[in-house]
Biopython code that builds the backbone (N, CA, C, O; Angstrom):
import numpy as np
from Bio.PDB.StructureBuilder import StructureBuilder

atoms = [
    (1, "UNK", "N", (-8.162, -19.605, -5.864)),
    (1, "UNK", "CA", (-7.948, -18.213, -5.462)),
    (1, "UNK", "C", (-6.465, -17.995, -5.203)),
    (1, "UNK", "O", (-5.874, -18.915, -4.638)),
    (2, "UNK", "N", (-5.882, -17.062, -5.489)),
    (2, "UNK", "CA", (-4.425, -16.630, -5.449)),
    (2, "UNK", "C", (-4.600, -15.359, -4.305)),
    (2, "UNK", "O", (-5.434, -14.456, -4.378)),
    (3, "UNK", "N", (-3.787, -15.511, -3.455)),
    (3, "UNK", "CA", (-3.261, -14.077, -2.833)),
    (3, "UNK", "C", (-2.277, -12.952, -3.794)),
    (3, "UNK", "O", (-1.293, -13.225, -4.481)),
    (4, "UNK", "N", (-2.906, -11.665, -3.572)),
    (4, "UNK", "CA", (-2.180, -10.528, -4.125)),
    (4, "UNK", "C", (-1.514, -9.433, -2.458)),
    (4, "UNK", "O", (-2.124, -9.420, -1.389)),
    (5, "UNK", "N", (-0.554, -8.873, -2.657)),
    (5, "UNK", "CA", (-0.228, -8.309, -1.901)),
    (5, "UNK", "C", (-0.413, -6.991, -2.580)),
    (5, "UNK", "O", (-0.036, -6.769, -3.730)),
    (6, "UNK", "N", (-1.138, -5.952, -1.644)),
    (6, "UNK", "CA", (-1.244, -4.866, -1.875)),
    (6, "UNK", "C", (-0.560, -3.737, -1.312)),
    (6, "UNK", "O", (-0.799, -3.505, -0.127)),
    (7, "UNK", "N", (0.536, -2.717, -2.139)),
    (7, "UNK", "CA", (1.631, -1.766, -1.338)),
    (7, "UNK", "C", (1.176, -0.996, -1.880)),
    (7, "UNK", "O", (1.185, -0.991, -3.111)),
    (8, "UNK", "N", (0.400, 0.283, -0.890)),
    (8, "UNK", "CA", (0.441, 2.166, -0.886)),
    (8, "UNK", "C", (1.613, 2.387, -1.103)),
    (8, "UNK", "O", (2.485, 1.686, -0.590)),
    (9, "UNK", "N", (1.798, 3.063, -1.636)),
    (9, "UNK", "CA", (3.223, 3.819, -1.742)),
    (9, "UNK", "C", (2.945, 5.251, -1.918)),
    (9, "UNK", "O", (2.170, 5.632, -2.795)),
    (10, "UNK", "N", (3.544, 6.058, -1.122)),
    (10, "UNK", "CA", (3.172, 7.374, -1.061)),
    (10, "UNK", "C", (4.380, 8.365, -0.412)),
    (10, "UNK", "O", (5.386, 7.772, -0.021)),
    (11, "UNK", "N", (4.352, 9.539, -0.302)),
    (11, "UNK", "CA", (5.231, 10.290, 0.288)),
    (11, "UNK", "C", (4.709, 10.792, 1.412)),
    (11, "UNK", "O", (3.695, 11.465, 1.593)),
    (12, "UNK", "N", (5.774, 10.259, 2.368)),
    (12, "UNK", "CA", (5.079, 10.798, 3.866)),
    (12, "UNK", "C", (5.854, 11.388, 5.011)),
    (12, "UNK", "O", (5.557, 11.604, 6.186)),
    (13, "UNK", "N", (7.526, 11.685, 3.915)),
    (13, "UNK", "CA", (8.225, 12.183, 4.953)),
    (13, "UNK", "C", (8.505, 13.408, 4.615)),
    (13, "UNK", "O", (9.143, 13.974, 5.503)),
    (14, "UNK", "N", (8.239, 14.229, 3.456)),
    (14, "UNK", "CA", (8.856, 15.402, 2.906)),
    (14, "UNK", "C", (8.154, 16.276, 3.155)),
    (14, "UNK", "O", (7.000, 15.928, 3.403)),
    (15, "UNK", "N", (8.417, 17.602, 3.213)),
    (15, "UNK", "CA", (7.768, 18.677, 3.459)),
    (15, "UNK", "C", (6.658, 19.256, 2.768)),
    (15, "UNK", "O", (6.065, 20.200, 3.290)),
    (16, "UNK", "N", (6.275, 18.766, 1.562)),
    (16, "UNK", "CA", (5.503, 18.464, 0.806)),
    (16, "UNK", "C", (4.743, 17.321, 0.711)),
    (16, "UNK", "O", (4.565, 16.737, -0.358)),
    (17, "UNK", "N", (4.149, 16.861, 2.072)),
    (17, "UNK", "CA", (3.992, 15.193, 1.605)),
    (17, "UNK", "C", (2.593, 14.991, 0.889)),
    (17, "UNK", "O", (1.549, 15.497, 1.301)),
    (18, "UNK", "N", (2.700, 14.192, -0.229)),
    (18, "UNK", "CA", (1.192, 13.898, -1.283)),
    (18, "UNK", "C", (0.953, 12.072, -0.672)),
    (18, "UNK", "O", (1.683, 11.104, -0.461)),
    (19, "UNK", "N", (-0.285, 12.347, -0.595)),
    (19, "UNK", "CA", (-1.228, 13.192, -0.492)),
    (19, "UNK", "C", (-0.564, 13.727, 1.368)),
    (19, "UNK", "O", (-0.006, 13.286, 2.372)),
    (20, "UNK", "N", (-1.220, 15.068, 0.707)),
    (20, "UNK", "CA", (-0.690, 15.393, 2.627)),
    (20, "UNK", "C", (-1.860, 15.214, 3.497)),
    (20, "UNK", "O", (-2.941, 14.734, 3.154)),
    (21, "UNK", "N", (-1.451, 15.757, 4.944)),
    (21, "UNK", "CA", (-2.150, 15.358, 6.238)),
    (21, "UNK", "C", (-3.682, 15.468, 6.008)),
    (21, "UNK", "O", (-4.635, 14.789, 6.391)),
    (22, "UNK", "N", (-3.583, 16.375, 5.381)),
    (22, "UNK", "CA", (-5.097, 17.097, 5.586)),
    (22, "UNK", "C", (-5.837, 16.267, 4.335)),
    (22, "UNK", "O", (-7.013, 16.616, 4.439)),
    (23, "UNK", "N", (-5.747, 15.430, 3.310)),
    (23, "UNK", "CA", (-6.016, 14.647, 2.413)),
    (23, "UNK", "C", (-5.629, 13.536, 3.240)),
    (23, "UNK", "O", (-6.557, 12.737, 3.116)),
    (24, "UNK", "N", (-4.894, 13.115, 3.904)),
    (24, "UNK", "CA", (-5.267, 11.901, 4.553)),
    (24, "UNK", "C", (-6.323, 11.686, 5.515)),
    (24, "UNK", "O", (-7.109, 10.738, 5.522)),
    (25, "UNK", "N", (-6.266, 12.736, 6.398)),
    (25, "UNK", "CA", (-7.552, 12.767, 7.207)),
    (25, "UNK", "C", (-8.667, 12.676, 6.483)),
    (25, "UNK", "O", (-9.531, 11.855, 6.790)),
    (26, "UNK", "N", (-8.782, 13.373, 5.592)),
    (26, "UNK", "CA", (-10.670, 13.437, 4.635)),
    (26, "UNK", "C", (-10.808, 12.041, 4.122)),
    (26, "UNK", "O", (-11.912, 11.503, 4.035)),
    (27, "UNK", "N", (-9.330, 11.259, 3.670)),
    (27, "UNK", "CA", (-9.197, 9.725, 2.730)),
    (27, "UNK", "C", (-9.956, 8.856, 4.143)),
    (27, "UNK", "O", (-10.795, 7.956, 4.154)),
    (28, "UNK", "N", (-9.417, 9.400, 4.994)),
    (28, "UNK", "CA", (-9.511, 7.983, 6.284)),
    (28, "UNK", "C", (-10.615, 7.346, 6.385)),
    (28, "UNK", "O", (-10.514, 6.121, 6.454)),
    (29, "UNK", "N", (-11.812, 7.872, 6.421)),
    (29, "UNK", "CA", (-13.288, 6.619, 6.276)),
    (29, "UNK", "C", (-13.564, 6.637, 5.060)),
    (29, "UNK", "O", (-14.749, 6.313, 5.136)),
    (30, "UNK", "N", (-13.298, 6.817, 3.611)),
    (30, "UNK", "CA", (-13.330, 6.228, 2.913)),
    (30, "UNK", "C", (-12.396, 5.184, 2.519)),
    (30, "UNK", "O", (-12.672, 4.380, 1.629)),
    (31, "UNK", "N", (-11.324, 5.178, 3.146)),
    (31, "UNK", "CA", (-10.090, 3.940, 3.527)),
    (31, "UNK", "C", (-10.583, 3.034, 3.948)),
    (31, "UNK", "O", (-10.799, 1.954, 3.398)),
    (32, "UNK", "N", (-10.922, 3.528, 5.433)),
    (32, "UNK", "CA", (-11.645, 1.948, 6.164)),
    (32, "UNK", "C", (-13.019, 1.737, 5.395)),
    (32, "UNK", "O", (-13.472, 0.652, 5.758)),
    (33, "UNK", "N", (-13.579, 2.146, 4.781)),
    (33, "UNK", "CA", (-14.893, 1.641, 4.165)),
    (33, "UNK", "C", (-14.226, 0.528, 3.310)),
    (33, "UNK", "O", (-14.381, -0.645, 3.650)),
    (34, "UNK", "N", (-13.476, 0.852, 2.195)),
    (34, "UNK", "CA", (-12.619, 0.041, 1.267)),
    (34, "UNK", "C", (-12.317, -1.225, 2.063)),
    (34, "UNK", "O", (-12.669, -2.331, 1.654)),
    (35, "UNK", "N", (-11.698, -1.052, 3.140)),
    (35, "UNK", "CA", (-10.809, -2.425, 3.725)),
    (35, "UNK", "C", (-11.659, -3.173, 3.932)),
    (35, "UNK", "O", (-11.525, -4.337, 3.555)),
    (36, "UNK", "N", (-13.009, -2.689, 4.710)),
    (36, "UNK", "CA", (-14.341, -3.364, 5.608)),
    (36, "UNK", "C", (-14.951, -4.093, 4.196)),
    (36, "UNK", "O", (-15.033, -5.321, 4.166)),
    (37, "UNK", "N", (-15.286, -3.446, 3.273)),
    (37, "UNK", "CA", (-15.768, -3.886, 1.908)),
    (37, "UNK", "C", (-14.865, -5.284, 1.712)),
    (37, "UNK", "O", (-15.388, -6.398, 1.693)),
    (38, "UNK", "N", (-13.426, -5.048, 1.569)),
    (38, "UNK", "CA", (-12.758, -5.908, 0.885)),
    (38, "UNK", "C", (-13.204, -7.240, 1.947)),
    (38, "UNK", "O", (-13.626, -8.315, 1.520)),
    (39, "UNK", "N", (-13.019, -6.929, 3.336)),
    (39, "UNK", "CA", (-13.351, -8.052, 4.516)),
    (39, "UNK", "C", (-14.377, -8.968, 4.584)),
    (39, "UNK", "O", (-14.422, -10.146, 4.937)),
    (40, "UNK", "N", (-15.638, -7.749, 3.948)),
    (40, "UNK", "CA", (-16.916, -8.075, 4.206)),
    (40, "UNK", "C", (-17.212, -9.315, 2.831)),
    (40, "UNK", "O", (-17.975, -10.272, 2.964)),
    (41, "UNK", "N", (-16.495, -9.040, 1.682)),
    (41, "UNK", "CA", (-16.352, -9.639, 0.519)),
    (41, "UNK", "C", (-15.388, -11.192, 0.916)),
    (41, "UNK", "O", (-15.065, -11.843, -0.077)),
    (42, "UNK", "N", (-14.987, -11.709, 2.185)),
    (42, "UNK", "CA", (-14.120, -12.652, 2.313)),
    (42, "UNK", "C", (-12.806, -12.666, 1.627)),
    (42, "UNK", "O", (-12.198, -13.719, 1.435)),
    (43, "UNK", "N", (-12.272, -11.271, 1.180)),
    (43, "UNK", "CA", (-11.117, -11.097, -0.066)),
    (43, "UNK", "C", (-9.851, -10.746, 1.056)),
    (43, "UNK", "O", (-8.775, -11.062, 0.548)),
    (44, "UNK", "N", (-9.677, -10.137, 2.542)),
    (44, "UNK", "CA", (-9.068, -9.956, 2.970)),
    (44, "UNK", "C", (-7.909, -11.435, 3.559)),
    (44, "UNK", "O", (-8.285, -12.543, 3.939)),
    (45, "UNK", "N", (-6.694, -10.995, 3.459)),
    (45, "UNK", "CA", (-6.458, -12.068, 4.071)),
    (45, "UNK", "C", (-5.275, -11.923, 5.265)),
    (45, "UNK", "O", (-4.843, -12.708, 6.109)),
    (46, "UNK", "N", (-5.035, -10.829, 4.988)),
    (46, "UNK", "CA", (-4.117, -9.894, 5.883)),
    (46, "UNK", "C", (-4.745, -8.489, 6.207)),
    (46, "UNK", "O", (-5.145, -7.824, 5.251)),
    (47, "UNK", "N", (-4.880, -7.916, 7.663)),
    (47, "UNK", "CA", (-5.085, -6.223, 7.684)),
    (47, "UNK", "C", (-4.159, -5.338, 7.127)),
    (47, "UNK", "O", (-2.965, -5.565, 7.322)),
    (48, "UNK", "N", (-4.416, -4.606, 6.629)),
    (48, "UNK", "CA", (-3.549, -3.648, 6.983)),
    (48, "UNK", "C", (-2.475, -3.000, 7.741)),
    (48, "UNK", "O", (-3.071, -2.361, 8.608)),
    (49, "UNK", "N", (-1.403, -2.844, 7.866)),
    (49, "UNK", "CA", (-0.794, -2.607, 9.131)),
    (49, "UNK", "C", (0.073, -0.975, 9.264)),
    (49, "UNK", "O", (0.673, -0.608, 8.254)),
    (50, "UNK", "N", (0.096, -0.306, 10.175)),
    (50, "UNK", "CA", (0.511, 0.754, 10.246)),
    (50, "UNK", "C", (2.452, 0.653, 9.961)),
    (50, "UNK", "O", (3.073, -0.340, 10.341)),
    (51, "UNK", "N", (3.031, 1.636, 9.379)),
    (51, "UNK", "CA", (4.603, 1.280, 9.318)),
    (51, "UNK", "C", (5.280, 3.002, 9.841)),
    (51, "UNK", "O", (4.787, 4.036, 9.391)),
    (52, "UNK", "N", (6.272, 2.996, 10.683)),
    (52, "UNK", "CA", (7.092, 4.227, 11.351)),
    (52, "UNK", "C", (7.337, 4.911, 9.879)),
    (52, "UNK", "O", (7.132, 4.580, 8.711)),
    (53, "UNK", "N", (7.859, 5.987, 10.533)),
    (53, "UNK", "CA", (8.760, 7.020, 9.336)),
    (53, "UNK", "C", (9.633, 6.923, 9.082)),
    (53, "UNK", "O", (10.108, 7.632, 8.194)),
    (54, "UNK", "N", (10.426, 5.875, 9.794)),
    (54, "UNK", "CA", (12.249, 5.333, 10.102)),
    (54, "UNK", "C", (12.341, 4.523, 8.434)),
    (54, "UNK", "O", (11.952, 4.698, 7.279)),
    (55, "UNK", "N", (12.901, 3.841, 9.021)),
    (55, "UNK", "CA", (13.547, 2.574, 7.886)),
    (55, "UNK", "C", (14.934, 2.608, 7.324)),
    (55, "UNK", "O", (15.803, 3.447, 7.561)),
    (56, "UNK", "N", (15.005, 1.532, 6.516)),
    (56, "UNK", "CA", (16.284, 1.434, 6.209)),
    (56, "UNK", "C", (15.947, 1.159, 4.745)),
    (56, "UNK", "O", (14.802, 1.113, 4.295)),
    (57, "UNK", "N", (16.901, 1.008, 4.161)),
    (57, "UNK", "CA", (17.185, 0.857, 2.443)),
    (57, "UNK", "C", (18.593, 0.387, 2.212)),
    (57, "UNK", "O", (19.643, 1.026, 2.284)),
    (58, "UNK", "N", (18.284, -1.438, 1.787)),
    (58, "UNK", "CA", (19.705, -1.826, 1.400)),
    (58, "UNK", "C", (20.130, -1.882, -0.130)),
    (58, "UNK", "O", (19.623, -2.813, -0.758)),
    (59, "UNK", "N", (20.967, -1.048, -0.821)),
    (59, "UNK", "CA", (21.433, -1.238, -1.857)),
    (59, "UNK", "C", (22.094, -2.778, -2.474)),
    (59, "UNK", "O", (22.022, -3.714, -1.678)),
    (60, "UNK", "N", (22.685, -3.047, -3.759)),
    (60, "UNK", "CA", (23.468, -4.035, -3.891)),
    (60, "UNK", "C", (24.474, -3.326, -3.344)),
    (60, "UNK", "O", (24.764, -3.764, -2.231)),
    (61, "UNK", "N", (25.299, -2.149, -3.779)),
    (61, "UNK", "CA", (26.064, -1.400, -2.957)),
    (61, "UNK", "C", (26.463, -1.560, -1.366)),
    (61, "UNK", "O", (27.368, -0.925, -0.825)),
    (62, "UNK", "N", (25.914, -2.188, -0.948)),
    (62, "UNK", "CA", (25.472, -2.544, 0.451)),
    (62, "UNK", "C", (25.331, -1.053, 0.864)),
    (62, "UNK", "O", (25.156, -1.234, 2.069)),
    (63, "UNK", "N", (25.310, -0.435, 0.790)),
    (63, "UNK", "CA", (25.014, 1.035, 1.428)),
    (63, "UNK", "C", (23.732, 0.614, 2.074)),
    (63, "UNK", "O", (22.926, -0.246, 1.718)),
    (64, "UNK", "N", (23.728, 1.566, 3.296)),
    (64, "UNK", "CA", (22.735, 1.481, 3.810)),
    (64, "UNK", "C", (22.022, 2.901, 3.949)),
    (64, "UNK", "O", (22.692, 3.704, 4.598)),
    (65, "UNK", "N", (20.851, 3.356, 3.493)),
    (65, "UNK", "CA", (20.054, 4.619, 3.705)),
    (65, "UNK", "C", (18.976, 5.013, 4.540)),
    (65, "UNK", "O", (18.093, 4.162, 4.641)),
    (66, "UNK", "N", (18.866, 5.696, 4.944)),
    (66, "UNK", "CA", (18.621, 6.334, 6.515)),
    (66, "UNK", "C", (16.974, 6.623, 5.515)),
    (66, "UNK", "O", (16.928, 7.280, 4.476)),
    (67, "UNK", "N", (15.985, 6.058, 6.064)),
    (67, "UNK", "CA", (14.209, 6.505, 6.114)),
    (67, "UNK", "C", (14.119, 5.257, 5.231)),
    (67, "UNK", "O", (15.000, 4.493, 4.836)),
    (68, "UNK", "N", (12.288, 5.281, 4.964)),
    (68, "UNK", "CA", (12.016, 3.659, 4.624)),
    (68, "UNK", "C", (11.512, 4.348, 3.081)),
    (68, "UNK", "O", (10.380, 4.242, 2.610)),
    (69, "UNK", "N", (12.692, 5.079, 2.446)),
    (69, "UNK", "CA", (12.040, 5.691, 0.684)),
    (69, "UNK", "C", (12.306, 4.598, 0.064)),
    (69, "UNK", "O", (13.224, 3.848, 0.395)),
    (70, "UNK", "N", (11.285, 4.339, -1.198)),
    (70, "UNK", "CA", (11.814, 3.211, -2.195)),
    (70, "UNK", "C", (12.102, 3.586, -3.382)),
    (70, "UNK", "O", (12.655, 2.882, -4.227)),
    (71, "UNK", "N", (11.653, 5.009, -3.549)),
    (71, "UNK", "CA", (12.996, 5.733, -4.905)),
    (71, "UNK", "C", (12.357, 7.111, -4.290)),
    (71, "UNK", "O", (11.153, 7.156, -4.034)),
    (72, "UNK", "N", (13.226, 8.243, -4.064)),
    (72, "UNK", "CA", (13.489, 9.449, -4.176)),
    (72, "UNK", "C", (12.335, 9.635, -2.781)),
    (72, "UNK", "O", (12.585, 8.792, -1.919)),
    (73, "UNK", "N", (11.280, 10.458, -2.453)),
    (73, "UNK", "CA", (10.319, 10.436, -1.183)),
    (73, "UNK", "C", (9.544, 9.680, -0.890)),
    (73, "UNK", "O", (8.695, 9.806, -0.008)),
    (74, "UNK", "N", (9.724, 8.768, -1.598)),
    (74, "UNK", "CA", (7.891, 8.022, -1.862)),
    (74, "UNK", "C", (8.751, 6.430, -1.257)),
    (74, "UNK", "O", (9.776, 5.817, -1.556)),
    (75, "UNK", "N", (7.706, 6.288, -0.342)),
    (75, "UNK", "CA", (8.003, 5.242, 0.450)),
    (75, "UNK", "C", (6.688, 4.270, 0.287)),
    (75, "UNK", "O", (5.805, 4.480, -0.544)),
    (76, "UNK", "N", (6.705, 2.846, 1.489)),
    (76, "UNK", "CA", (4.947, 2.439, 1.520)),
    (76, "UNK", "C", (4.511, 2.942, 2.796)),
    (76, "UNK", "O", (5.083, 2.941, 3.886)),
    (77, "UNK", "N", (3.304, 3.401, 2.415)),
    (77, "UNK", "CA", (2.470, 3.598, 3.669)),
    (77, "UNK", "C", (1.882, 2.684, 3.987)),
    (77, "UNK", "O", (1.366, 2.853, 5.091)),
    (78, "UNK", "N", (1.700, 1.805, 3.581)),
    (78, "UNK", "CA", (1.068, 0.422, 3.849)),
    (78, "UNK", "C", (0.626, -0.726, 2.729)),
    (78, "UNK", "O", (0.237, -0.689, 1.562)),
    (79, "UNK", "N", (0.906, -1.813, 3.752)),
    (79, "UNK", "CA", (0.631, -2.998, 2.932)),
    (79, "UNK", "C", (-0.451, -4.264, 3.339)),
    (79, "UNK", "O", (-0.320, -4.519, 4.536)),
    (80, "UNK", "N", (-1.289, -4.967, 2.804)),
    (80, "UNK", "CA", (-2.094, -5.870, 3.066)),
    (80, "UNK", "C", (-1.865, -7.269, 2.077)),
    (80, "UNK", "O", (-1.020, -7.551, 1.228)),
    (81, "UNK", "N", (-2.855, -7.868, 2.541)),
    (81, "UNK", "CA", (-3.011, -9.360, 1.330)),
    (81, "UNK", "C", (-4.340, -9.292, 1.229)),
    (81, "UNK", "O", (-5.000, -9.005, 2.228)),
    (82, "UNK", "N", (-4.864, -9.510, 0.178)),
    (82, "UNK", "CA", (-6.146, -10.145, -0.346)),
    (82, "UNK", "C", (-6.204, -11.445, -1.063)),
    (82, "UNK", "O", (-5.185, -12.076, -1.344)),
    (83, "UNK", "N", (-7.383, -11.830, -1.349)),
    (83, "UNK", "CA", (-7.740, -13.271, -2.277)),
    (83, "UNK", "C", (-8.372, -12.111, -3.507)),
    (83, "UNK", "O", (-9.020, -11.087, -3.292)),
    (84, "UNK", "N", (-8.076, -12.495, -4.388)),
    (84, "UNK", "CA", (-8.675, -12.452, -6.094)),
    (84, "UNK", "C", (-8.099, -14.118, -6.808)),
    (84, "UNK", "O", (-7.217, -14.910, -6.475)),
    (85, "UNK", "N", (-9.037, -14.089, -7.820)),
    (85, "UNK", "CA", (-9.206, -15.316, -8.512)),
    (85, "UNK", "C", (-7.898, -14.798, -9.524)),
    (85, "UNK", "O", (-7.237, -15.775, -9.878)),
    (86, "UNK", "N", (-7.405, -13.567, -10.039)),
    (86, "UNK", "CA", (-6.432, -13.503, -10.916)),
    (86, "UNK", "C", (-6.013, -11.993, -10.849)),
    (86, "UNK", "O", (-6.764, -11.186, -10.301)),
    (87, "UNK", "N", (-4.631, -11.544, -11.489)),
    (87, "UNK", "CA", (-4.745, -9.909, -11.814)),
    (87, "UNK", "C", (-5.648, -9.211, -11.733)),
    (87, "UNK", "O", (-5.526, -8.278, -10.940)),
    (88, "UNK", "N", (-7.278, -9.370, -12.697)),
    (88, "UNK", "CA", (-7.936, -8.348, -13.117)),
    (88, "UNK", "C", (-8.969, -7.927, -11.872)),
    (88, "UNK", "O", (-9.438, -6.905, -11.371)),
    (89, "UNK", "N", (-9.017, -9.337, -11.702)),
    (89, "UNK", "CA", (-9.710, -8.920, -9.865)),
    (89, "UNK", "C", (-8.974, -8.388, -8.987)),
    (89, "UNK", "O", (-9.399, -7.533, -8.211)),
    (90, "UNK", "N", (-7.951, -8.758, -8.989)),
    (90, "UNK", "CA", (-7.047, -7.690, -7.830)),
    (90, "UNK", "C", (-6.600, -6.552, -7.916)),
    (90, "UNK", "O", (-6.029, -5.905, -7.039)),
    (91, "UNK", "N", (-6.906, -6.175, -9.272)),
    (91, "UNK", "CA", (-6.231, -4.934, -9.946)),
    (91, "UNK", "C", (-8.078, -3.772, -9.350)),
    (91, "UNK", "O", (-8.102, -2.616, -8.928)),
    (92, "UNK", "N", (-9.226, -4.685, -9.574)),
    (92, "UNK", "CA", (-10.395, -3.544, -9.762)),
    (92, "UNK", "C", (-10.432, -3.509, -8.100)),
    (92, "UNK", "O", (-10.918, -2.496, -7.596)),
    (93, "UNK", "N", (-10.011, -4.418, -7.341)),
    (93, "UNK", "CA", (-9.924, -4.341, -6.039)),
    (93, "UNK", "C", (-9.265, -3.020, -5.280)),
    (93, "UNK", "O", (-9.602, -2.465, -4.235)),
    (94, "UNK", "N", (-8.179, -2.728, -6.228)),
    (94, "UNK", "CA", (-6.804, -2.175, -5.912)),
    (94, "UNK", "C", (-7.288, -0.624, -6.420)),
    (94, "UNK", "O", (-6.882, 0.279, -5.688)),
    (95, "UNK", "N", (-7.887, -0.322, -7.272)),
    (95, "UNK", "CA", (-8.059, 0.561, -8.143)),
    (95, "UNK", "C", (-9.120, 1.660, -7.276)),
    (95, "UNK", "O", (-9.365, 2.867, -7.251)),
    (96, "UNK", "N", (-9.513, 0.534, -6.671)),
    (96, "UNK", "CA", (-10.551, 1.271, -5.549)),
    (96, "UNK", "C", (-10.461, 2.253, -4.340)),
    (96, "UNK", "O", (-11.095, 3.129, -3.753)),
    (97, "UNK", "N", (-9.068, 1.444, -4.330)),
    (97, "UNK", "CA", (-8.224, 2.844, -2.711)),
    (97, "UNK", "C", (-8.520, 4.649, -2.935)),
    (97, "UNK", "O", (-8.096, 5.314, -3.881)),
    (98, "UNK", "N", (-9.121, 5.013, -2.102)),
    (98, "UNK", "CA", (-9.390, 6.189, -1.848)),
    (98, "UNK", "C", (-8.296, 6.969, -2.144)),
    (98, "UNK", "O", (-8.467, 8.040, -2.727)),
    (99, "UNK", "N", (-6.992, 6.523, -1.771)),
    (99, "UNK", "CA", (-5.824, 7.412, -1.533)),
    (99, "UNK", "C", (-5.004, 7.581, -2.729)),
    (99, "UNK", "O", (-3.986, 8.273, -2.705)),
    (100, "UNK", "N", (-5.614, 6.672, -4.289)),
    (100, "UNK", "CA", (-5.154, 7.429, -5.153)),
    (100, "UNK", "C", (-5.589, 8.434, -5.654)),
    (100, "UNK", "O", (-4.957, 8.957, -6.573)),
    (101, "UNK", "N", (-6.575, 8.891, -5.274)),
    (101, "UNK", "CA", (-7.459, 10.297, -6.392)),
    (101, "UNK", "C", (-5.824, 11.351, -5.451)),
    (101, "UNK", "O", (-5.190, 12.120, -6.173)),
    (102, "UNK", "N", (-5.332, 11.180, -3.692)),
    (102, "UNK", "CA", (-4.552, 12.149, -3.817)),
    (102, "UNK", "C", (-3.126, 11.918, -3.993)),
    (102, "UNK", "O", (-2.330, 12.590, -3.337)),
    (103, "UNK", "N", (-2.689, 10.950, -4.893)),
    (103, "UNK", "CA", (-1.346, 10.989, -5.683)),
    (103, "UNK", "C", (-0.663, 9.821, -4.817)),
    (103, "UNK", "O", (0.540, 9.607, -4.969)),
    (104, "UNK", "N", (-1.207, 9.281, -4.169)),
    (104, "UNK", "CA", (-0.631, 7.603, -3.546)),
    (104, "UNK", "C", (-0.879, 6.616, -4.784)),
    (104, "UNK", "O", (-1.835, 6.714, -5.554)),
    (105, "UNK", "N", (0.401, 5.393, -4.873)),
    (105, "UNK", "CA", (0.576, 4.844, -6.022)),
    (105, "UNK", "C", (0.095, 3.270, -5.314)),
    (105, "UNK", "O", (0.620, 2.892, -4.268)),
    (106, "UNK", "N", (-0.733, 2.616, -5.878)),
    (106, "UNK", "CA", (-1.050, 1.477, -5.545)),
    (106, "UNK", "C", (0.047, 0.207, -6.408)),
    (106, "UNK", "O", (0.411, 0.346, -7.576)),
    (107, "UNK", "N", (0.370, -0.806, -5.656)),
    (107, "UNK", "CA", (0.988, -1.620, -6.210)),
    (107, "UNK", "C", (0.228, -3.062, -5.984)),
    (107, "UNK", "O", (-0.035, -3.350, -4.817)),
    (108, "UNK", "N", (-0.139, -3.978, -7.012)),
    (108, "UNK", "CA", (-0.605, -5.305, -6.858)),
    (108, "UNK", "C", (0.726, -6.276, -7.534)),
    (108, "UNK", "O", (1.419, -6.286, -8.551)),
    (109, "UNK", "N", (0.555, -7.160, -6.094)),
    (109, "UNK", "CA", (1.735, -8.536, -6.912)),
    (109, "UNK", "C", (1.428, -9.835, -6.676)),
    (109, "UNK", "O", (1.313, -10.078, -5.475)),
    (110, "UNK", "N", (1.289, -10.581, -7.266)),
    (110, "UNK", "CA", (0.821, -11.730, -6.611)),
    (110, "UNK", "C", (1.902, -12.960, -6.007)),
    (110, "UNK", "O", (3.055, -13.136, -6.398)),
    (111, "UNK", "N", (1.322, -13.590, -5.155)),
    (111, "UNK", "CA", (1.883, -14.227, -4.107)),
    (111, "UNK", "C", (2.635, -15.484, -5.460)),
    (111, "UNK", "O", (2.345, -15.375, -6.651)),
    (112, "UNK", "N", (3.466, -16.442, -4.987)),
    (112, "UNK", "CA", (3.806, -17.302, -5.903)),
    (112, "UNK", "C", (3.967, -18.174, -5.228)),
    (112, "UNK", "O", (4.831, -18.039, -4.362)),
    (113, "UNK", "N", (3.039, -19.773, -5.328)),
    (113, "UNK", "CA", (3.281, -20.832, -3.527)),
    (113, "UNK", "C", (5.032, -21.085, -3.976)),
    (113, "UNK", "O", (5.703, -20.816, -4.973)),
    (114, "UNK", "N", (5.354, -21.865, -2.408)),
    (114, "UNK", "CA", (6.457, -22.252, -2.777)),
    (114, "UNK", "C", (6.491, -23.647, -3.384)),
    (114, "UNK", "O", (5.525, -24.405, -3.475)),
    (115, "UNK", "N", (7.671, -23.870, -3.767)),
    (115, "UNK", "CA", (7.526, -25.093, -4.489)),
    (115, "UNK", "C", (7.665, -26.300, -4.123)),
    (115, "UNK", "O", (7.486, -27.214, -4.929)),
]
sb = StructureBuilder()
sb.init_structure("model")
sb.init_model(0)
sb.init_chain("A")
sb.init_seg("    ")
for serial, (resi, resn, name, xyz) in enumerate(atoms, 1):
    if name == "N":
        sb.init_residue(resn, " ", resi, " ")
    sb.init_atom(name, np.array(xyz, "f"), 0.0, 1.0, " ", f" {name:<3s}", serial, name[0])
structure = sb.get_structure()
């Protein structure tokens, strides 16, 4: 079994935020159903964890940028770990998040041991 790390990525600071408040609230128990599923399946291996609106962003530039965006509004709203046996399992795992039907971008990567 390989660990995949799973990143929401979504917009949650703009005045427009997708999915917005009111789509997050309706997503929210079909969210935790997903996570409890993934748990209940022994696939979890990390929770979920909540992240501020702050952040930082280091360029090679070394610049440093004020909120936690990772190109233009769209930041992560959150990240976890699971077990899948490869990609395609972690991908139908992933595919499952409630919060893409409202325009949140799921990201799967897998872990790599060290050497």
């Amino acid at each position: 079994m390989n660990e995949f790390l799973i990143v929401i990525h979504r917009d949650i600071t703009s005045k427009h935020q997708l999915p917005s408040p009111d789509q997050m609230k309706e997503a929210l128990k079909p969210y935790q159903e997903w996570i409890a599923g993934i748990a209940a399946a022994n696939k979890l291996v990390a929770p979920p964890k909540r992240w501020d609106l702050d952040g930082r962003v280091i360029s090679t530039a070394k610049k440093i940028h004020e909120g936690p965006y990772a190109e233009g509004m769209v930041s992560i709203g959150g990240l976890f770990l699971i077990k899948a046996n490869d990609y395609e399992e972690a991908v139908e795992i992933a595919k499952a998040c409630p919060i893409i039907k409202y325009g949140a971008i799921v990201e799967v990567r897998m872990a790599i041991p060290a050497a």
